[in-house]
N, C-alpha and C positions, 0 to 999 in steps of 0.2 A: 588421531582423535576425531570421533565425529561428530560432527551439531546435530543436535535433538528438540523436535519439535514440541515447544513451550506450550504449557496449560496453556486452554483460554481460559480467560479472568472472568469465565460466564456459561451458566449451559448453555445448551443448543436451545434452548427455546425461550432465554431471558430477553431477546429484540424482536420477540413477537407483540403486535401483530405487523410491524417494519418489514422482519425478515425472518423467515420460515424457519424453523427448528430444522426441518428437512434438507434446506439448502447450507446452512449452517452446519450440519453433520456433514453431508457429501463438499462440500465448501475446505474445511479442516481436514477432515480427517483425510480425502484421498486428494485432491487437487493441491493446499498445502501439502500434504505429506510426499507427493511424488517432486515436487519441485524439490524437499526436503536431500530424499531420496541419490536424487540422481544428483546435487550439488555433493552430496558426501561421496558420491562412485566417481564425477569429476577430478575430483579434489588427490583421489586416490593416488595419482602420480605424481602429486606436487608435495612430500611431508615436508619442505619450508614453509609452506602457508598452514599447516597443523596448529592450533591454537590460536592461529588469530582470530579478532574477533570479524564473522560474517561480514559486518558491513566495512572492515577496515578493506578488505579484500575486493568488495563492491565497489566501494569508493577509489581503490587505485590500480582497477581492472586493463587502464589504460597502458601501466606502467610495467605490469607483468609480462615477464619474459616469460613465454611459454606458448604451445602448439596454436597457431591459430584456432582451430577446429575446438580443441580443450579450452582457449580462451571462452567461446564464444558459448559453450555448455556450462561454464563455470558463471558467467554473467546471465543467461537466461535462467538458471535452475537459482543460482544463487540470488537474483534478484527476484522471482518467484517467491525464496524463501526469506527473506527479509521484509518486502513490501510486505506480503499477507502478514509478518509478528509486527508491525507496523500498525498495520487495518486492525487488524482485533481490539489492537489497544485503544482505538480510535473511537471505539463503541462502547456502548452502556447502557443499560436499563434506565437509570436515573441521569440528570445531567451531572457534571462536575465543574460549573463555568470555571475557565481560568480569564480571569479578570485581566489582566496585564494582557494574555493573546487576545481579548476583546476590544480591549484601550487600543493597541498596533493596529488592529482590522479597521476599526472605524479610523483612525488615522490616517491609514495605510489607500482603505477602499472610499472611504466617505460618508460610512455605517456598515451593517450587519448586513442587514438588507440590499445594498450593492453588491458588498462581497459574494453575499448567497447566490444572486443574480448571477455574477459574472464565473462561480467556480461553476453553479448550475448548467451555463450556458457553456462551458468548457468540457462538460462530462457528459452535455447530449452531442456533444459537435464532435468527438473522441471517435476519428474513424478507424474503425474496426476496435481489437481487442488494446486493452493498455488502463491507465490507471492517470486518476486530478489529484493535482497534489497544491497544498499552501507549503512554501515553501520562503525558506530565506537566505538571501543571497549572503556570502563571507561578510558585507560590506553591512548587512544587518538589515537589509530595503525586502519588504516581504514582496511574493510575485507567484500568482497562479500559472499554474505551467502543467503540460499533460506530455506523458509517455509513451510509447507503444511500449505490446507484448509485458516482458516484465523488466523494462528498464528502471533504471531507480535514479530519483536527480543525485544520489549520493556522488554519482560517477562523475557529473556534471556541476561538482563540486557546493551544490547546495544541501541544506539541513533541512529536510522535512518536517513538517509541522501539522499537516492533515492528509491525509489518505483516503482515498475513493477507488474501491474495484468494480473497474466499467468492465470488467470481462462477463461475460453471457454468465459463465459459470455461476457468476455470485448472486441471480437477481430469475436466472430463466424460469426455474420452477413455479416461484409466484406471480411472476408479471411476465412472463415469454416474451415477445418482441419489443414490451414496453420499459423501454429505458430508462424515458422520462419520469414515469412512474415511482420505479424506484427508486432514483435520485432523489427524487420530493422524500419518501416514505423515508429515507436513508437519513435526511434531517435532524429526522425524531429521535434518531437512535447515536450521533456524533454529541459528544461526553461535554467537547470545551467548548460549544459557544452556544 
């Protein structure tokens, strides 16, 4: 059984003027879709993991008995293909506040505006490629934390709650070197808060 790449819940040009229709087509369709891709050619030798769900598989990448080499193709491509259905969801033309993640944040952070500050400052400081995430620990204590490449804190036994793709791909067409930029612009277009 192979996993197939989910609608986005938006055209390519509903998070403009944020983020480009353009980068949003090449963004989806071949960057997502090749991570998509090669987790289902990974997967090929393993039909016990057949049907599970992507991220159960994410999440206990550590525990699998399987080729080193094929472990590490199955975590990169697979975490590729989860973070991005993650990130899409995470976006929206209009906002959708969830009231209760906003209550935890200023609890959590000390307001909105800390928060913004400190994931801000985590997603310009993200060296090289990888991805800022809200996340929360087993224990329920929320805690920004950033990954390389396409790690996923699932592995790392925490629950994702916001998604940022700092990889060049997501942002180079309309802002090329400017990172920062698009962090800011990226704001405008994150649904829950």
């Amino acid at each position: 059984m192979s996993y197939t790449l989910p609608p986005l819940p938006y055209d390519f040009n509903a998070l403009e003027p944020y983020i480009d229709a353009k980068t949003m087509e090449i963004h989806y369709t071949k960057h997502h879709q090749t991570y998509l891709d090669k987790f289902n050619k990974a997967l090929e030798k393993y039909p016990e993991l057949a049907g599970k769900p992507a991220e159960d598989i994410i999440k206990n990448i550590n525990d699998l008995k399987i080729d080193e080499k094929d472990c590490l193709a199955i975590k990169n491509n697979g975490g590729g293909f989860i973070n991005h259905n993650f990130f899409w969801q995470m976006m929206a033309p209009q906002k959708q506040i969830d009231g209760k993640l906003v209550d935890e944040i200023n609890q959590s952070f000390g307001s909105i505006e800390d928060f913004k500050k400190q994931f801000t400052d985590a997603a310009v400081n993200r060296f090289g490629s990888g991805w800022v995430w809200l996340v929360r620990h087993n224990g329920g204590k929320l805690e920004i934390c950033s990954t390389a490449n396409q790690d996923s804190p699932l592995s790392l036994g925490h629950t994702p709650l916001i998604a940022l793709d700092v990889w060049e791909h997501a942002y180079y067409l309309k802002y090329q070197n400017k990172r920062a930029d698009y962090i800011e612009a990226w704001w405008n277009v994150l649904k829950l808060i």
